[in-house]
The first five atom37 places (N, CA, C, CB, O) and aatype in JSON, in Angstrom:
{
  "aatype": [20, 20, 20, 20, 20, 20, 20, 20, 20, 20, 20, 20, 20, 20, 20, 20, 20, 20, 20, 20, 20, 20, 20, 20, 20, 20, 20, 20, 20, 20, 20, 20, 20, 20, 20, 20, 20, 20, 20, 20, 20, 20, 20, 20, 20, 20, 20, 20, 20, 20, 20, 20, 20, 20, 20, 20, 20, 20, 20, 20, 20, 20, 20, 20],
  "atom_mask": [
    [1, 1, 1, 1, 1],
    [1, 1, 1, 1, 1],
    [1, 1, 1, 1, 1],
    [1, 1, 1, 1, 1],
    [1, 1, 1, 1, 1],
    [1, 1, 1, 1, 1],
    [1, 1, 1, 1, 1],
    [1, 1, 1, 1, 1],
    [1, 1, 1, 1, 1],
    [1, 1, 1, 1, 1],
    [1, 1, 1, 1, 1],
    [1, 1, 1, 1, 1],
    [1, 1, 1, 1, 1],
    [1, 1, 1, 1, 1],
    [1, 1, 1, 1, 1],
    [1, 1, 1, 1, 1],
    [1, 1, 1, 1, 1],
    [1, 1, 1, 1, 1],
    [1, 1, 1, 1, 1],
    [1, 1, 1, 1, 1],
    [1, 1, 1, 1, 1],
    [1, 1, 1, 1, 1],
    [1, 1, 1, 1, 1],
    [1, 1, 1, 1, 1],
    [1, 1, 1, 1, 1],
    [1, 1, 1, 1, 1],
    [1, 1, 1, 1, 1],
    [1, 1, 1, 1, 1],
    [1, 1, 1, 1, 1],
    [1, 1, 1, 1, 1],
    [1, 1, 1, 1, 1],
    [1, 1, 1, 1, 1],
    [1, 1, 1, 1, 1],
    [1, 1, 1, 1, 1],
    [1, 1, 1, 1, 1],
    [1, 1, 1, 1, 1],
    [1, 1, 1, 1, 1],
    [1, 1, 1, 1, 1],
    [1, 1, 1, 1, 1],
    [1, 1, 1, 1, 1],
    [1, 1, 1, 1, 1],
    [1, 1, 1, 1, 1],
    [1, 1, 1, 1, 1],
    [1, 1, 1, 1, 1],
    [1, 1, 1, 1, 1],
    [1, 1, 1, 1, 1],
    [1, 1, 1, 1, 1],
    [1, 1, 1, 1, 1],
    [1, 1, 1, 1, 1],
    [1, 1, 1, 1, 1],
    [1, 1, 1, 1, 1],
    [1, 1, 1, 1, 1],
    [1, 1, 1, 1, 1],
    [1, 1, 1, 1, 1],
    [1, 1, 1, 1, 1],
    [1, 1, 1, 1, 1],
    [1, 1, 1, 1, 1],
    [1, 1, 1, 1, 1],
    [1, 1, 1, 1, 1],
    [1, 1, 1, 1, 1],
    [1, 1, 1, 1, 1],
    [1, 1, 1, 1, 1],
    [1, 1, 1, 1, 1],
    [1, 1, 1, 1, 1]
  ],
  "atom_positions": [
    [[-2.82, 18.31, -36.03], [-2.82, 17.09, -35.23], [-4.08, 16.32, -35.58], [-2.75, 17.41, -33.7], [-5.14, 16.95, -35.58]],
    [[-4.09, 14.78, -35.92], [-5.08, 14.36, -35.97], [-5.95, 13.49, -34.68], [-4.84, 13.81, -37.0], [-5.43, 13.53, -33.56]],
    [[-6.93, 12.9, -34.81], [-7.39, 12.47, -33.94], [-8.02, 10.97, -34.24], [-8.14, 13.43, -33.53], [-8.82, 10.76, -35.14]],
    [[-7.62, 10.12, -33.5], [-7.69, 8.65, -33.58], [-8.26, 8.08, -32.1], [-6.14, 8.02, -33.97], [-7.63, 8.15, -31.05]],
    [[-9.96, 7.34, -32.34], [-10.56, 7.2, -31.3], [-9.91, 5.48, -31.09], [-12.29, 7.58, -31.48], [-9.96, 4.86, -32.15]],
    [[-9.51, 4.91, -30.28], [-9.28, 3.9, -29.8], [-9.77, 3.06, -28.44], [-8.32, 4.1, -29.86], [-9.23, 3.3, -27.36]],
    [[-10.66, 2.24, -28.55], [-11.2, 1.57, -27.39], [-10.23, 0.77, -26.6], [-12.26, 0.71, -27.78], [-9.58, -0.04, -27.25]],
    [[-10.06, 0.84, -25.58], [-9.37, -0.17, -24.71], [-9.76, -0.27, -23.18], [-7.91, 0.13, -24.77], [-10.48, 0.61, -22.71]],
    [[-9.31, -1.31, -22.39], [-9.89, -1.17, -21.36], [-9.07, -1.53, -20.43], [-10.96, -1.71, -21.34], [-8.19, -2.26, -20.87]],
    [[-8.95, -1.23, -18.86], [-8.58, -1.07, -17.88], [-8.05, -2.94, -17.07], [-9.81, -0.09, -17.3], [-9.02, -3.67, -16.87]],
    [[-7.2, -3.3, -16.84], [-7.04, -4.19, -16.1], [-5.99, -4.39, -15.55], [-7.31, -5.0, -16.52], [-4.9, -4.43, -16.11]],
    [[-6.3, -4.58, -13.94], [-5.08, -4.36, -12.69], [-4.46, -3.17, -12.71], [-3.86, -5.34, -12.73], [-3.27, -3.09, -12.42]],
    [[-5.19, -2.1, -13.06], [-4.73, -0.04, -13.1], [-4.39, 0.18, -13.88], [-3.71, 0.81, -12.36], [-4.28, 1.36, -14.2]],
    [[-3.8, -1.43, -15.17], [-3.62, -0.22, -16.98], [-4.16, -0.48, -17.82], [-2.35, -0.04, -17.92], [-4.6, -1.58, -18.15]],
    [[-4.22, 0.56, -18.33], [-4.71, 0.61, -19.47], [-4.07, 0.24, -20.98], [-5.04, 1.7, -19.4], [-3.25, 0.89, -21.63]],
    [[-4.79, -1.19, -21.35], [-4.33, -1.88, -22.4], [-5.57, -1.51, -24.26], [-4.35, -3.74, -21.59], [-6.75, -1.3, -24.57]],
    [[-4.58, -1.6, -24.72], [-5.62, -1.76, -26.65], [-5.88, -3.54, -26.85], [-4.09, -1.06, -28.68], [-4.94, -4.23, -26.45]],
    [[-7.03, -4.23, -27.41], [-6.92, -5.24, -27.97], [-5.41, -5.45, -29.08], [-8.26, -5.28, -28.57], [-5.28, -4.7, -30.05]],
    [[-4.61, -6.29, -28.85], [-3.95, -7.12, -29.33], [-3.75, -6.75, -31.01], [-4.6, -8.37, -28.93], [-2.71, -6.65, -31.66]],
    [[-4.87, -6.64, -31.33], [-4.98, -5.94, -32.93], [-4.48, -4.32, -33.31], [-6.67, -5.93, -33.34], [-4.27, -3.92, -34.45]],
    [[-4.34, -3.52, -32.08], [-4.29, -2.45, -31.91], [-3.18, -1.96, -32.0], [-4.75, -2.23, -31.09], [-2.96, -2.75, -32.91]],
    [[-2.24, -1.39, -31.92], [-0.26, -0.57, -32.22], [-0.71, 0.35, -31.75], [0.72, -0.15, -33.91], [-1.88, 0.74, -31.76]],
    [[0.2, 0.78, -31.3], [0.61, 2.41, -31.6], [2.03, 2.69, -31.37], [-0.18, 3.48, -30.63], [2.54, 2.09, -30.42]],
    [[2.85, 3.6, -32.15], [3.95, 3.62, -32.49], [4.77, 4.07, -30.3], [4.02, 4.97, -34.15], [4.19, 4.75, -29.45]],
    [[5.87, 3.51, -30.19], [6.38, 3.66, -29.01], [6.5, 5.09, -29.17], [7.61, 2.85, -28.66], [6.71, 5.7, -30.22]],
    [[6.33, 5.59, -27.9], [6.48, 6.72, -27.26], [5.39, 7.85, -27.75], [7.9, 7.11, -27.44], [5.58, 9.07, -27.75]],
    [[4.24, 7.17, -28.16], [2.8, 8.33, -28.9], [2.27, 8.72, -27.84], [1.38, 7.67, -29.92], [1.97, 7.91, -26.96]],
    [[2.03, 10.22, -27.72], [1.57, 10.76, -26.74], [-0.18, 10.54, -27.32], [2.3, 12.34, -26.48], [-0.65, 10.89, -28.4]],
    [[-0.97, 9.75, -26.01], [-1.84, 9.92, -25.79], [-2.77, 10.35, -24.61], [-1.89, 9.3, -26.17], [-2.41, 10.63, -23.46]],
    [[-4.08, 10.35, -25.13], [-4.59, 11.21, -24.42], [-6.14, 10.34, -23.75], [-4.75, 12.62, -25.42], [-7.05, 10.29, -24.58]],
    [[-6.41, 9.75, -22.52], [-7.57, 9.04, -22.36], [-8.79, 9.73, -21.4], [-7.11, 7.73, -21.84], [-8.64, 10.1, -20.23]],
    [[-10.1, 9.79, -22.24], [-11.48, 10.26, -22.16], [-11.98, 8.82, -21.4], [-12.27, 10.7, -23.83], [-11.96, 7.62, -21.66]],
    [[-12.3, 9.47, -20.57], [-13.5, 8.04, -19.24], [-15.06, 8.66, -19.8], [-13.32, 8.49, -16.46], [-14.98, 9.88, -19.7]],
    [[-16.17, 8.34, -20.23], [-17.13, 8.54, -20.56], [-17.97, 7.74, -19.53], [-17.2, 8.36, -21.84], [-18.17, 6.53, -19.47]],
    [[-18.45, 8.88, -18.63], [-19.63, 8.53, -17.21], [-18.19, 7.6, -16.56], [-21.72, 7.18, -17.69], [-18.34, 7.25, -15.39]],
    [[-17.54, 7.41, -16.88], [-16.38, 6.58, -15.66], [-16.38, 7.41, -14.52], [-14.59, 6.45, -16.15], [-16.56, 8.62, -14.4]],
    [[-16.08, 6.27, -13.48], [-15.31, 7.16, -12.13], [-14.07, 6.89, -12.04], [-15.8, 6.87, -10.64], [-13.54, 6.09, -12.81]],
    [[-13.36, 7.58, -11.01], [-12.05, 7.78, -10.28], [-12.07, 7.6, -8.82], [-11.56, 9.11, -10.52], [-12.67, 8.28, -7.99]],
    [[-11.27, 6.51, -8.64], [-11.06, 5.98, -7.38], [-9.48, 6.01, -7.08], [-11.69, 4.55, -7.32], [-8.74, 5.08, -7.4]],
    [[-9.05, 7.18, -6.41], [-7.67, 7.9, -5.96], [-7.14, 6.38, -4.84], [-8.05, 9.88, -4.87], [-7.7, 5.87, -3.88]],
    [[-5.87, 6.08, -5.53], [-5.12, 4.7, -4.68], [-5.41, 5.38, -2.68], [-2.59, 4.56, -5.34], [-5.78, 4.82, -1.65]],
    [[-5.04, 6.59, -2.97], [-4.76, 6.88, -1.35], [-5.37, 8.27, -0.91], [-3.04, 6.96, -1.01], [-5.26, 9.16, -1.75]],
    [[-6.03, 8.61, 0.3], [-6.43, 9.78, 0.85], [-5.18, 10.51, 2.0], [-7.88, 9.38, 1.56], [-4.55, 9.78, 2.76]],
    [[-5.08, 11.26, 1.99], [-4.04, 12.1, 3.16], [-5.15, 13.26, 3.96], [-2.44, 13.2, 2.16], [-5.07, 14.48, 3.81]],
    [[-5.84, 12.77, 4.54], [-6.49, 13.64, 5.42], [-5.99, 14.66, 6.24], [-7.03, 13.01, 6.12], [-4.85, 14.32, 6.56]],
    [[-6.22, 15.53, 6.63], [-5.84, 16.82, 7.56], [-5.81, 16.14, 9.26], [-7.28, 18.27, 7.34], [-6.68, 15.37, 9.64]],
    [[-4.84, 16.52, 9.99], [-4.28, 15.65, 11.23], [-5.95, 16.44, 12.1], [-2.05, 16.2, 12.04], [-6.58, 17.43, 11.71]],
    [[-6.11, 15.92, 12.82], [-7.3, 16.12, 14.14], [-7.28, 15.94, 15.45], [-8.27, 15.4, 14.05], [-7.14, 14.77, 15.81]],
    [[-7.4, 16.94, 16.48], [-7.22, 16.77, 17.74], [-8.05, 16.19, 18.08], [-7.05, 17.63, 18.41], [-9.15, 16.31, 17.55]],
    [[-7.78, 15.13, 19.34], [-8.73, 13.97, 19.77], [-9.58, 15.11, 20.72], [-7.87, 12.39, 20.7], [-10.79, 15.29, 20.62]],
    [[-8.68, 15.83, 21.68], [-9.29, 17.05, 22.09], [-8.82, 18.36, 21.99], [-9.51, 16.96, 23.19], [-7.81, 18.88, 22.46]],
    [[-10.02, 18.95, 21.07], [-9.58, 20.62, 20.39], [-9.05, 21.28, 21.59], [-11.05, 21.73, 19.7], [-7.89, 21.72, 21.58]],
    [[-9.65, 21.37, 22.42], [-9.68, 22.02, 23.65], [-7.49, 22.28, 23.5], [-10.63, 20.67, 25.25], [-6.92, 23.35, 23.32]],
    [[-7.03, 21.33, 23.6], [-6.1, 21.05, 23.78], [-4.86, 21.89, 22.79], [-6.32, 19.78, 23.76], [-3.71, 22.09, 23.16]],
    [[-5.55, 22.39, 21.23], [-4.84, 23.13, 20.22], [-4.08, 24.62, 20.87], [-6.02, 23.47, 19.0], [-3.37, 25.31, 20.12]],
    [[-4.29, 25.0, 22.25], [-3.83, 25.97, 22.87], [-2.49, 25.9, 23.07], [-4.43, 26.14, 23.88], [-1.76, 26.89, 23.06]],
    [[-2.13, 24.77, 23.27], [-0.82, 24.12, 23.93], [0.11, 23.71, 22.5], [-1.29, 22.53, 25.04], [0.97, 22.86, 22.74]],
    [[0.06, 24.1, 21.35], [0.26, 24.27, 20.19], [0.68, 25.2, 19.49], [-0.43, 24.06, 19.84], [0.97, 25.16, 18.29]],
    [[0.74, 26.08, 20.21], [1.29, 27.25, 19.31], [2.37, 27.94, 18.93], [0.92, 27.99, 19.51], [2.9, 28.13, 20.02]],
    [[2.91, 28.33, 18.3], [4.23, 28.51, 18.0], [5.22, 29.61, 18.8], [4.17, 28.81, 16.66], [4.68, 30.67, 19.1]],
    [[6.13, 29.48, 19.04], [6.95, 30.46, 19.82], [7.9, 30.45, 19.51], [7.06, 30.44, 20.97], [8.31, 29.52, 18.82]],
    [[8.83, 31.66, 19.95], [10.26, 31.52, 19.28], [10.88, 31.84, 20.88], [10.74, 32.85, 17.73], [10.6, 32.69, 21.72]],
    [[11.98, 30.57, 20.82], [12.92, 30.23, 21.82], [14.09, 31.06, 21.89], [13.31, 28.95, 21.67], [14.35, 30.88, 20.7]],
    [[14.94, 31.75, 22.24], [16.62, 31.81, 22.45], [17.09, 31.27, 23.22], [17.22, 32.82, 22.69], [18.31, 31.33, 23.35]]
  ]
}
């Protein structure tokens, strides 16, 4: 496998090559962020009782 460094840059979440640039449809590539960050679209936090106290009244049971 060879390896082909290509610059491109990020705008509105994709990632585009200058205009001068190809690459054949469907080339699996592979993109390196150098010192970049990552900013995740969305967080899903863990649910929280307004009062813990209250997690007693929570617990599981089995009905017949």
């Amino acid at each position: 496998m060879g390896v082909i460094t290509l610059e491109g840059i990020v705008e509105d979440g994709q990632f585009g090559l200058p205009a001068t640039d190809r690459l054949l449809e469907r080339t699996r590539v592979y993109v390196v962020i150098p010192g970049g960050k990552f900013q995740p679209l969305s967080t899903i936090g863990s649910p929280r009782l307004v009062h813990p106290e209250q997690a007693a009244g929570l617990k599981k049971g089995m009905v017949e």
